[in-house]
ZAFIZA-252667 format. One record per atom (N, C-alpha, C, O): z, y, x. Coordinates in steps of 0.05 Angstrom, whole numbers, padded with zeros to 5 digits, always signed. Each point is the difference from the previous one (the first is absolute). Layout:
% ZAFIZA-252667
ZYX
...
This chain:
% ZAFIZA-252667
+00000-00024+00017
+00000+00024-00017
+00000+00025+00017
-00008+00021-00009
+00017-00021+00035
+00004+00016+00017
-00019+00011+00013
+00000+00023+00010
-00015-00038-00009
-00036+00000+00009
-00012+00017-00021
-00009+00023+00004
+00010-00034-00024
-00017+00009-00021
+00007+00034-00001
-00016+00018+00002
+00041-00017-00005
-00002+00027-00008
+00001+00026+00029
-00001+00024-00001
+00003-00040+00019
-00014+00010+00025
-00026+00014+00001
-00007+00024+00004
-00013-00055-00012
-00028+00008+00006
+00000+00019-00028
-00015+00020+00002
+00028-00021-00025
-00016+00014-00024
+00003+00026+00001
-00009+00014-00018
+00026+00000+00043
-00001+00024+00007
-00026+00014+00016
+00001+00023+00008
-00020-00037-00004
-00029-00005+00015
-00021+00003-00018
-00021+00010+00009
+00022-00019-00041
-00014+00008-00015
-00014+00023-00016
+00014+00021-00004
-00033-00023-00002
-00015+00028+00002
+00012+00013-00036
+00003+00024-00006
+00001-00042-00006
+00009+00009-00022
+00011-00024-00015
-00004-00023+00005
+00022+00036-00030
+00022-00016-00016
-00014-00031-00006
+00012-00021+00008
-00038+00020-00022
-00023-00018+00000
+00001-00025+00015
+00012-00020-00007
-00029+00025+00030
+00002-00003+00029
+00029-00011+00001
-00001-00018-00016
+00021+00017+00024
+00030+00003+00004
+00003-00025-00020
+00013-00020+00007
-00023+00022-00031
+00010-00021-00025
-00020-00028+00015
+00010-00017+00015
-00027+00018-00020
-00026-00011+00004
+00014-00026+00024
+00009-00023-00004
-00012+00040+00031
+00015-00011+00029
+00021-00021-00010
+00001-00024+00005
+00018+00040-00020
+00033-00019+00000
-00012-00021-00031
+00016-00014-00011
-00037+00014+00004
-00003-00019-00024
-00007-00017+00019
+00014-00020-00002
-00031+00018+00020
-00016-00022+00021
+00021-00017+00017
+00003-00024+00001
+00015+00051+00013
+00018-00015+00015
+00017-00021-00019
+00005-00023+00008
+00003+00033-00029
+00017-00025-00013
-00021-00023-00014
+00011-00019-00010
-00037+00019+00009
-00017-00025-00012
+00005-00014+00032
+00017-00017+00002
-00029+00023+00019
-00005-00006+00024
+00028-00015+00009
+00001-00021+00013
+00022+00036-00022
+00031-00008+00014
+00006-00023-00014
+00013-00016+00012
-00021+00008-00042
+00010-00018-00019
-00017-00020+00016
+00012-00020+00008
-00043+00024-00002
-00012-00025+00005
+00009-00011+00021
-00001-00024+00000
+00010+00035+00022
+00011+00004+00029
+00024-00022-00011
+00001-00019+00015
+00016+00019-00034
+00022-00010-00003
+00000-00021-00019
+00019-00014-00008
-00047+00013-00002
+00000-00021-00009
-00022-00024+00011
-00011-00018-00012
+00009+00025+00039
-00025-00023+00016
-00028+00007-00006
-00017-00016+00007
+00013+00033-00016
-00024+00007-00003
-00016+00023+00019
+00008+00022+00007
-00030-00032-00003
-00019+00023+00013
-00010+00021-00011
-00020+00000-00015
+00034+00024+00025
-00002+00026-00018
-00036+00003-00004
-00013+00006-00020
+00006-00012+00041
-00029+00007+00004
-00021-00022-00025
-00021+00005-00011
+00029-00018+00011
-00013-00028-00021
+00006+00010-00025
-00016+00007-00018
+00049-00007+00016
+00000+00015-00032
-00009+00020-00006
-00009-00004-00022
+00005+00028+00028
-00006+00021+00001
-00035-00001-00016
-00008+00009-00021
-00007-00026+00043
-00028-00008+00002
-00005-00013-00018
-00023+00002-00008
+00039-00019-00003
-00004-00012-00024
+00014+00015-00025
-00011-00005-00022
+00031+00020+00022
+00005+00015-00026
-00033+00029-00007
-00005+00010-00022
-00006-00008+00044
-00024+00017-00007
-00018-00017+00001
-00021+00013-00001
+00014-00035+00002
-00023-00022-00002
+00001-00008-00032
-00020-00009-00011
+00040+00014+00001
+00001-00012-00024
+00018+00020-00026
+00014-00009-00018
-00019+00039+00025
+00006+00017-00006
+00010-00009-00038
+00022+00001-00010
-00041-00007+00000
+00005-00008-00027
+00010-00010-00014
+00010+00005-00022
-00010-00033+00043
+00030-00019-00016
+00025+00006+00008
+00022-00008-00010
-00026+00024+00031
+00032+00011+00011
+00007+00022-00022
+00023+00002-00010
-00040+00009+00004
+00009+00022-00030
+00006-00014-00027
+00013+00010-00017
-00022-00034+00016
+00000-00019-00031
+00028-00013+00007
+00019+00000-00016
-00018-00011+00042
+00024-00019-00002
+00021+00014+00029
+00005-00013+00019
+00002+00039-00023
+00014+00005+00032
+00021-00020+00013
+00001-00005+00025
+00019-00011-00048
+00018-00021+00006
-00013-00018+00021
+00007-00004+00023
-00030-00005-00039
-00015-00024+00018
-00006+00010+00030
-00004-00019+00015
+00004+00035-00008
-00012+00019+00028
+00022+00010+00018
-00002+00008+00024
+00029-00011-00042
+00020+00004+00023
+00001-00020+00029
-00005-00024+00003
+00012+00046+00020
+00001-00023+00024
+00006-00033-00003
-00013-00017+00011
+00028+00012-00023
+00011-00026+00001
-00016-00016-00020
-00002-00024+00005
-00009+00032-00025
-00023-00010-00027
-00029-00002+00022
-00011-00021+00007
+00004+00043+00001
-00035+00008+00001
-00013-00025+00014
-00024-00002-00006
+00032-00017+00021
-00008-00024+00012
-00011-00024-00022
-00021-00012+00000
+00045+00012-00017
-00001-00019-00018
-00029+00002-00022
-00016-00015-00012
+00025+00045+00014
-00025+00009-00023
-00025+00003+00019
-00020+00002-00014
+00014-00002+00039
-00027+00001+00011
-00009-00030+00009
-00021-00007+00011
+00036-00003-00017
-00003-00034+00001
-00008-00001-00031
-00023-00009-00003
+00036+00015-00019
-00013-00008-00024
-00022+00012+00000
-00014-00015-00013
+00002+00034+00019
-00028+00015-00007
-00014-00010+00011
-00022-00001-00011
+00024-00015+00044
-00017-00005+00013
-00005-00039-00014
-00022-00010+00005
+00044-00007-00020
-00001-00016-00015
-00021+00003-00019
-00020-00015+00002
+00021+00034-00023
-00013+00004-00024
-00032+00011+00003
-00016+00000-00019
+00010+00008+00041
-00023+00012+00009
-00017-00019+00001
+00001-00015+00019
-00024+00008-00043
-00021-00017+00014
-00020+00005+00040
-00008+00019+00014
+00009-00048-00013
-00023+00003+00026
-00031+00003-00001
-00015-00017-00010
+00007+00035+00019
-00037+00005-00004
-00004-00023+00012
+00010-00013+00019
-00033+00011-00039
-00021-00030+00016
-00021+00007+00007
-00016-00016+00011
């Protein structure tokens, strides 16, 4: 927390400042929950849509389970 409100004295405006400390805590949860900030991240904007229909399903500790079912239910091109 000490960090955070360190760097959010660096920001260009209130926005900005919100924006930063929303990231750091998605990034810190995944961090603490074994997850690769950089993967979730990449996959919560890969799949922008169902993360808006179902956000539960997309939490760090859910989003695996659910990119395993999509990639399940997805037919294969022949």
């Amino acid at each position: 927390a000490i960090r955070i409100r360190k760097s959010s004295l660096f920001h260009k405006t209130l926005n900005g400042a919100k924006v930063g400390s929303e990231l750091m805590s998605v990034i810190h949860t995944a961090l603490k929950n074994g997850i690769n900030p950089i993967d979730y991240l990449t996959a919560l904007q890969q799949h922008q849509a169902q993360v808006k229909q179902d956000p539960f399903a997309w939490l760090p500790w859910n989003y695996q389970q659910t990119l395993q079912a999509l990639v399940e239910e997805t037919p294969l091109a022949a």
